[in-house]
DRENSELUM-838463 format. One record per residue (C-alpha): x, y, z. Coordinates in Angstrom, 3 decimals. Each point is the difference from the previous one (the first is absolute). Layout:
REC | X | Y | Z
...
END
This chain:
REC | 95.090 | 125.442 | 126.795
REC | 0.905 | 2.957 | -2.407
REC | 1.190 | 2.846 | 2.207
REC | -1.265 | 3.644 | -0.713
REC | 1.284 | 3.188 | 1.112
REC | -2.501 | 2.116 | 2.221
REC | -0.629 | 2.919 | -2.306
REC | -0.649 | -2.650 | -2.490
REC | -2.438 | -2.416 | 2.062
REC | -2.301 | 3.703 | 1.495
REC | -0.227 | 0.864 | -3.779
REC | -1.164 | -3.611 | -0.576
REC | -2.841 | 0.288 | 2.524
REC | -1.042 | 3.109 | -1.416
REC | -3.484 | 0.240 | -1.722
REC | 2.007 | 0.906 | -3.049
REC | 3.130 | -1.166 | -0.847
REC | 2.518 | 0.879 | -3.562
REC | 1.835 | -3.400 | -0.256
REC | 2.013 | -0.511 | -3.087
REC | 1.764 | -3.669 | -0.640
REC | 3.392 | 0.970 | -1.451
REC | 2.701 | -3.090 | -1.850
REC | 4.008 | 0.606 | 0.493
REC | 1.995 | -1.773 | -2.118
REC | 4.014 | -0.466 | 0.582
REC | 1.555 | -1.673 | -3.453
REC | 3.406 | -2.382 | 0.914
REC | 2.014 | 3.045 | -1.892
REC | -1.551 | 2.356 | 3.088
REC | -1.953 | 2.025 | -1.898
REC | -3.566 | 0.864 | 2.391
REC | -3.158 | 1.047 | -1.468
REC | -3.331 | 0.885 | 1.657
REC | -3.672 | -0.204 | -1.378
REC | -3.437 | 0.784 | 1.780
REC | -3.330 | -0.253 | -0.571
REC | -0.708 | 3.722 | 1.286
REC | -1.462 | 2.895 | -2.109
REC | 3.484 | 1.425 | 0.274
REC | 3.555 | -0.935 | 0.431
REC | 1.523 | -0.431 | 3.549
REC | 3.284 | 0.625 | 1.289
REC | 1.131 | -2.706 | 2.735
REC | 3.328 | 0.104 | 1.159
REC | 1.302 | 1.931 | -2.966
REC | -1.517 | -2.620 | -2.312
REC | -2.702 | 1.217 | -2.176
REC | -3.167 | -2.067 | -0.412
REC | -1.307 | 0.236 | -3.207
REC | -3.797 | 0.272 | -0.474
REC | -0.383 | -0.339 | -3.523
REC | 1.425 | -3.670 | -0.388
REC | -2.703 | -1.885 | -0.202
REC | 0.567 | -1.871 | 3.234
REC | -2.990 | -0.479 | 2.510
REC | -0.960 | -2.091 | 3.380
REC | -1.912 | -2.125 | -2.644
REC | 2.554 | -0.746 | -2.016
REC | 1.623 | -2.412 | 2.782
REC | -1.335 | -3.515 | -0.453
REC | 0.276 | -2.920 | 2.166
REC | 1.347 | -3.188 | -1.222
REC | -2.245 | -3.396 | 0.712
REC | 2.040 | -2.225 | 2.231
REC | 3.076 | 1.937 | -0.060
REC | 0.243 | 1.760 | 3.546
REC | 1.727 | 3.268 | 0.101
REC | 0.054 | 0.248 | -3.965
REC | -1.664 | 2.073 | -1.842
REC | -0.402 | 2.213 | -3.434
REC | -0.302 | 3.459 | -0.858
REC | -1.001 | 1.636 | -3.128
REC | 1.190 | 3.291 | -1.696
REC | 0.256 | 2.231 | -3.535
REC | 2.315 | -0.399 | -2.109
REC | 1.021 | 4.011 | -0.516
REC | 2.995 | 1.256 | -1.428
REC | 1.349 | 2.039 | 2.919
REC | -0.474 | -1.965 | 2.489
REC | 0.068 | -4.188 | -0.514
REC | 0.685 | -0.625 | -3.430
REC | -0.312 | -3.352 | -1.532
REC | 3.953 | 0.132 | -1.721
REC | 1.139 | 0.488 | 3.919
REC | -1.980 | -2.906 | 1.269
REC | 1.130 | -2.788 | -3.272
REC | 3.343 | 1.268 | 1.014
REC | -0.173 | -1.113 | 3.121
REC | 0.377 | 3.361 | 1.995
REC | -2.643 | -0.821 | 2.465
REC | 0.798 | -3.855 | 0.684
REC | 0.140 | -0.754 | 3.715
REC | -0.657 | 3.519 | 0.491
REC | -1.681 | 0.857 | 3.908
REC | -3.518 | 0.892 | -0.087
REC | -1.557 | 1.233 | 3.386
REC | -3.633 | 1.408 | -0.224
REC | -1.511 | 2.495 | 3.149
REC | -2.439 | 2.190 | 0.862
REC | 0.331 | 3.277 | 1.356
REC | -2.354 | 2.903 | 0.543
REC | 1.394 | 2.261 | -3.298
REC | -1.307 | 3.286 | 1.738
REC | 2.833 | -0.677 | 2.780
REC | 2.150 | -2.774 | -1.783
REC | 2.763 | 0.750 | 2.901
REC | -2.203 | -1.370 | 2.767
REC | 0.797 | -3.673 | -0.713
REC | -0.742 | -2.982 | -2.015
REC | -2.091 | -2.982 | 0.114
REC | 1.878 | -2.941 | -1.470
REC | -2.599 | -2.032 | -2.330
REC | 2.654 | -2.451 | -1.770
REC | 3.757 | -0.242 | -1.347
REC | 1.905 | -2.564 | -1.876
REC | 2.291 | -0.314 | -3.352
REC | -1.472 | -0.070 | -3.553
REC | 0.159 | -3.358 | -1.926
REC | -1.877 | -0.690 | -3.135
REC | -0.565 | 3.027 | -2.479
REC | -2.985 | -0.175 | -2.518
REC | -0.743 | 2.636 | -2.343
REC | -2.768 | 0.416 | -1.660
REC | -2.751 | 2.648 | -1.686
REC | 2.215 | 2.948 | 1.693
REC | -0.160 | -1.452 | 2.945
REC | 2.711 | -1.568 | 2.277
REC | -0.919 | -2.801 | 2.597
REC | 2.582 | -0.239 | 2.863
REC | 0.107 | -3.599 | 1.824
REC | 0.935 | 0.935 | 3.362
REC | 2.198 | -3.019 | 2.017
REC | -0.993 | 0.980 | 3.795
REC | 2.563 | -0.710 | 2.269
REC | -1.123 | -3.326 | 1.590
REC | 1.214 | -1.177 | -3.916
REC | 3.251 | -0.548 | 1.977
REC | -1.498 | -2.995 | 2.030
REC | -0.668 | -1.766 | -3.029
REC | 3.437 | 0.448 | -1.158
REC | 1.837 | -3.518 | -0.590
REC | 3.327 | 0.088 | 2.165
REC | 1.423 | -3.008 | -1.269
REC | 0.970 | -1.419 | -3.464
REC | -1.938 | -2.247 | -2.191
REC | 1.441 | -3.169 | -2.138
REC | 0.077 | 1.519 | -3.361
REC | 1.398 | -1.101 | -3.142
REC | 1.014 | 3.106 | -0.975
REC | 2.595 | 2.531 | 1.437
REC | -1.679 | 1.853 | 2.830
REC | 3.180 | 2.842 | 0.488
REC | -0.070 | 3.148 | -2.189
REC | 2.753 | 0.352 | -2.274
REC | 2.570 | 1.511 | 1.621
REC | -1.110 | 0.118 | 3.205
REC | 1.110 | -1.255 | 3.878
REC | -0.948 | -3.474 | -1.205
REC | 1.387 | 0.336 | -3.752
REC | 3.025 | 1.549 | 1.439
REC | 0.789 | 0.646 | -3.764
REC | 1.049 | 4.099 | -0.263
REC | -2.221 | 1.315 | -2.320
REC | 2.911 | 2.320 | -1.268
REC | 1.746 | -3.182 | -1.902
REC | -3.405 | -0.332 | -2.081
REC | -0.900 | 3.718 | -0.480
REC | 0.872 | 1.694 | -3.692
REC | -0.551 | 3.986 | -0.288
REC | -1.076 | 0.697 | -3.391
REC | -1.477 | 3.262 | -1.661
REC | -3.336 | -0.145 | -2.448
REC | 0.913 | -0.218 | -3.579
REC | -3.477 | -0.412 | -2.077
REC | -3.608 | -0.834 | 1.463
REC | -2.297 | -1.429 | -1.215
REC | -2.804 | 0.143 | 2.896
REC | -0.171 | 1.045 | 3.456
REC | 0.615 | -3.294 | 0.764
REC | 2.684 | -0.917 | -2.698
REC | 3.528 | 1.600 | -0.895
REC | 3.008 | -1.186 | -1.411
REC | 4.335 | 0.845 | 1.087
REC | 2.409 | -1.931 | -2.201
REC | 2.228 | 0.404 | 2.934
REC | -2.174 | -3.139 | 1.649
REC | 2.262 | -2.736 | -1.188
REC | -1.436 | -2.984 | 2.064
REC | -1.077 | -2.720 | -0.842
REC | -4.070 | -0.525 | -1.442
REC | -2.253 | -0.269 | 3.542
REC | 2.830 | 0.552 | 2.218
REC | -2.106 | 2.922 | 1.733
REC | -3.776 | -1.552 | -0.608
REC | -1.581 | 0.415 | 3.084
REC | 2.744 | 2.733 | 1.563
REC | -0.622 | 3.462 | 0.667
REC | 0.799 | 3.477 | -1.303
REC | -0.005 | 3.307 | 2.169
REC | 0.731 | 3.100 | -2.200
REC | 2.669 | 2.763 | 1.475
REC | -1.214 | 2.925 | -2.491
REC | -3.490 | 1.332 | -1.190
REC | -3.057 | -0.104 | 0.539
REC | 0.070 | -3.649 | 1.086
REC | 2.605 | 0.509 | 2.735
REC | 0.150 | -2.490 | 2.850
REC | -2.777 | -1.936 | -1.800
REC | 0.554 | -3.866 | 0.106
REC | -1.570 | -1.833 | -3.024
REC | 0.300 | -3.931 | -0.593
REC | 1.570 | -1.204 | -2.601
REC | -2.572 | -2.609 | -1.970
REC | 2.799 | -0.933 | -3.144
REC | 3.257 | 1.263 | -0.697
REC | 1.770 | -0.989 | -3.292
REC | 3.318 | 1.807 | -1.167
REC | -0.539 | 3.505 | 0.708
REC | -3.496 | -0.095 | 0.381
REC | -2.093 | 0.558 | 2.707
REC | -3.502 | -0.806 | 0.840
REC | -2.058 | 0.768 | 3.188
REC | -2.993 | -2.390 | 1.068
REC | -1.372 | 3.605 | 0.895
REC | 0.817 | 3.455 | -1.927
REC | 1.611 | 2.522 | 1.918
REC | -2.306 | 2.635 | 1.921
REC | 1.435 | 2.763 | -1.906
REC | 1.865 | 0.108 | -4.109
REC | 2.669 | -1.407 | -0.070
REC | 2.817 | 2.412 | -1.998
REC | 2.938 | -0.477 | -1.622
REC | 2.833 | 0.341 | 2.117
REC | -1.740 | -0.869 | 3.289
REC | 2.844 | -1.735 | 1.806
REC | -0.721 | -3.444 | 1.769
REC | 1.127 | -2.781 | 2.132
REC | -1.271 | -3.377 | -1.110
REC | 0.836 | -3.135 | 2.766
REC | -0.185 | -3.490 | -1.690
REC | -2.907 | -2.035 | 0.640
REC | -1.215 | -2.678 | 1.765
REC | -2.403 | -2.927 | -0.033
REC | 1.017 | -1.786 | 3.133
REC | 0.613 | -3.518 | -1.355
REC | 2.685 | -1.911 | 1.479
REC | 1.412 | -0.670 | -3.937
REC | -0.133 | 3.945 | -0.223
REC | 2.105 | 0.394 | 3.417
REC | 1.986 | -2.097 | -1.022
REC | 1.074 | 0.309 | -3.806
REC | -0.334 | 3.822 | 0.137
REC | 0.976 | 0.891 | 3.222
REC | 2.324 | -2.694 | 1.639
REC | -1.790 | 0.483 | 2.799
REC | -1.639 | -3.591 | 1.146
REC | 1.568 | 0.069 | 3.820
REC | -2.796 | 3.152 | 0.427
REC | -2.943 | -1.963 | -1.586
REC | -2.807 | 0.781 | 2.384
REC | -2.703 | -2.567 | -1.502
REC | -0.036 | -4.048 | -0.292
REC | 0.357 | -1.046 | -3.310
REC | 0.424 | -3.248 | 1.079
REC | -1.952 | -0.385 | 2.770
REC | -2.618 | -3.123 | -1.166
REC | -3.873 | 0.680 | -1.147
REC | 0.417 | 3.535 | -0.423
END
């Protein structure tokens, strides 16, 4: 049972009521933005609501079969969501939680209509859809481990207990040749020895981006997706060697069998 404020509920049982459905959005970085479906913004909690974003109470859709999920559309515009942000990855996991409130008094209280975390992104025609994981996704959330044949840890991590420093070169851009290819002569490993690791840029426009590393040959670099923003000559960068989680991998490349979270050997796998 949704709980609503007095002021709220008497203005609900009025003959006419001035109910706007507004969408707050917290990104993992912190960043909060507000949208609405009202005629004109609205200012909750010092957090403007935007009213021209395109977002309205029949945007949100819900999912078949998939209890407490949902999706919710939106325009693409290029001062408020734009479509470079969400291929970045700003908004993954990002906290969505949609209410009403009566935008005439937005102070007298909220009615709480859903909230949960974004998952998949899809962008098309100017438009954004939002899949919304409710929070009852955490039930379904396996708390064991599977038999895999494959490494299950993440390089480096708790499980790995590699340190990511001992595989991590800093390098600066020296030619490109595509947002999602440069070169650095400095990169003196060996052919492959980062496929499938990561790079985060430390300067321009691409700062604190991650991108994944689809082939790396001497010096060169090439993404499996191009970078969000251009990519500049003397952008500095940390690459960390790659990964494919084979056993042959952790062990040839990384000496690192005794941390082997899969069975390679287990029979009929």
């Amino acid at each position: 049972m949704r709980k609503i404020s007095i002021p709220l509920q008497n203005h609900i049982n009025g003959e006419l009521t001035t109910l706007a459905t507004c969408f707050k959005l917290t990104l993992i970085n912190g960043k909060t933005l507000g949208f609405c479906d009202a005629s004109n913004d609205i200012v909750i909690d010092n957090l403007t609501y935007l009213a021209s974003s395109g977002f309205s109470r029949s945007a949100v859709h819900s999912k078949a079969n998939s209890i407490g999920n949902f999706e919710i559309e939106g325009m693409l515009e290029s001062n408020l969501i734009e479509e470079k942000e969400l291929l970045a990855g700003s908004y993954d996991s990002a906290e969505l939680l949609v209410f009403m409130v009566n935008y005439q008094a937005p102070n007298d209280g909220k009615i709480i209509l859903s909230r949960g975390y974004l998952g998949a992104i899809t962008i098309k025609q100017q438009k954004f859809i939002f899949e919304v994981m409710g929070l009852t996704k955490k039930l379904s959330t396996d708390l064991g481990e599977r038999y895999s044949n494959n490494c299950r840890a993440l390089f480096c991590d708790k499980k790995c207990k590699l340190n990511a420093k001992d595989y991590t070169t800093h390098g600066q851009v020296e030619r490109v040749e595509s947002n999602s290819n440069f070169y650095d002569q400095k990169l003196t490993a060996s052919a492959g020895y980062y496929n499938e690791g990561k790079v985060i840029f430390t300067t321009g426009p691409n700062t604190a981006k991650c991108f994944e590393v689809k082939e790396y040959t001497l010096g060169q670099v090439t993404f499996f997706m191009p970078a969000s923003f251009n990519i500049s000559i003397g952008d500095c960068y940390q690459i960390i060697a790659g990964c494919n989680k084979e056993f042959k991998t952790c062990v040839d490349k990384f000496n690192n069998a005794v941390n082997f979270r899969g069975e390679p050997h287990l029979p009929g796998l």
